[in-house]
N, C-alpha and C positions, 0 to 999 in steps of 0.2 A: 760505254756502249748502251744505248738506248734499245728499250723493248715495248715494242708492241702489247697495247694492253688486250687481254683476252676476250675473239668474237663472239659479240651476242648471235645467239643462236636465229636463223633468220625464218620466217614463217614458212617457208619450203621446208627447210631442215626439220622443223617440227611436224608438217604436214607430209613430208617421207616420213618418219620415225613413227607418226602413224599408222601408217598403209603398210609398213614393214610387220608392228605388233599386230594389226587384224592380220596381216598374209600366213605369220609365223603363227598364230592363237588356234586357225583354223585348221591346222593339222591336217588338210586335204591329200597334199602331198610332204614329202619328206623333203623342210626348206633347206638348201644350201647357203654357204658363204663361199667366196674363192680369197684362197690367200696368197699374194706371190704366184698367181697362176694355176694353182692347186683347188680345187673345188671340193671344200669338205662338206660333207652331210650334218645336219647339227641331230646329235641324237635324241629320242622323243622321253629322256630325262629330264634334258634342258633345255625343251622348248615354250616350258611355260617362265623360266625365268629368262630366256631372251626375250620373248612376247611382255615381261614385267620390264626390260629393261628399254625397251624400244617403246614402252607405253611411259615413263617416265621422262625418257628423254622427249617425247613430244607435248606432255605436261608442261614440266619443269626448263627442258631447254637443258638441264646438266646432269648428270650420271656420277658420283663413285663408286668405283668397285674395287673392294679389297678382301682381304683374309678377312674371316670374320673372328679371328683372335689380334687384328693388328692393335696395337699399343701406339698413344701419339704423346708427343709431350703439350704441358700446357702453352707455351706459343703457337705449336699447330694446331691447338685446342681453339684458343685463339682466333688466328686466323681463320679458319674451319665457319666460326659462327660469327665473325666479324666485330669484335670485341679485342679488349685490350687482356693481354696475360694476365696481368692484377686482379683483373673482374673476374677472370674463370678462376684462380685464384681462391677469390673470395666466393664462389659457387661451389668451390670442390669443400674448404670448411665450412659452410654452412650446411654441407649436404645435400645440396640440389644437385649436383653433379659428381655420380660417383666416381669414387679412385679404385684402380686396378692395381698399379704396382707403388709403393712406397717405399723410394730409395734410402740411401744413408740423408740426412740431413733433410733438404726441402725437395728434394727432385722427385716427381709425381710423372705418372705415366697412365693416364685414360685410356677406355677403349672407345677406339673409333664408333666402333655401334652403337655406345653410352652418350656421345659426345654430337653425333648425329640424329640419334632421337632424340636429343635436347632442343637439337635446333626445331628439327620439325614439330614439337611439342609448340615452343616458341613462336614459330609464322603461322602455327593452327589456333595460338591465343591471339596473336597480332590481326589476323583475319576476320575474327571473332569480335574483339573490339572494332572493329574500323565498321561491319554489321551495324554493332549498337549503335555506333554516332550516323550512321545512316540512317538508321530507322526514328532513332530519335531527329533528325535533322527534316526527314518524311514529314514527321507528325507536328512539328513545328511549323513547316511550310503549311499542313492540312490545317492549322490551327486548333487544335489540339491542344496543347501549351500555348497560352495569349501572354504568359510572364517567368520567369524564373526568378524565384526569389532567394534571396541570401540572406540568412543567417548572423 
């Protein structure tokens, strides 16, 4: 059985998920959802984390929400930040990424919240570089750098 691989999020969707977190931010009235036909009131404890969650998913295009004690293994670690088990692996003993639970023998257990601010630690260094080869690429074009020399 073949599976469809998962929709990128399409510039509407983003651009609802928008107008949703300004609608729900501004607390003017008391925002609804309906569920199943049922129209619940979202109560004004957690309207500023739907307003975070509907401003990320217009960011980002993707959302997890879970327990914030969930435990994953390293495969889902893995997968998670798009790397091979081995590598997170070898991030968990080196200490870049912390362990939560330490089974009998090698079975490791991360916490999602550990394992996802890794990542985004990660695409805010990836970001950061791709800046500098830009700026440096800027100033080359300005002429700026006329040579690179080697050593």
């Amino acid at each position: 059985m073949r599976t469809r691989p998962p929709r990128s999020p399409r510039t509407t969707d983003r651009e609802t998920a928008a107008a949703l977190a300004a609608l729900v931010a501004t607390g003017r009235s008391a925002p609804a959802v309906v569920v199943g036909g049922t129209r619940i009131t979202i109560p004004a404890p957690f309207r500023a984390e739907v307003a975070r969650l509907f401003d990320a998913l217009a960011r980002d295009g993707e959302v997890v929400v879970s327990r914030a004690a969930v435990h994953v293994t390293t495969q889902r670690a893995a997968d998670l930040l798009g790397m091979s088990r081995q590598h997170v692996v070898r991030l968990v003993d080196a200490g870049r990424l912390p362990i939560a639970i330490r089974k009998t023998g090698t079975h490791r257990r991360l916490r999602l919240s550990d394992v996802l601010r890794y990542k985004a630690h990660q695409e805010a260094e990836a970001k950061r570089a791709a800046a500098m080869v830009d700026e440096f690429e800027r100033l080359v074009l300005a002429g700026s750098f006329s040579a690179v020399r080697r050593r």
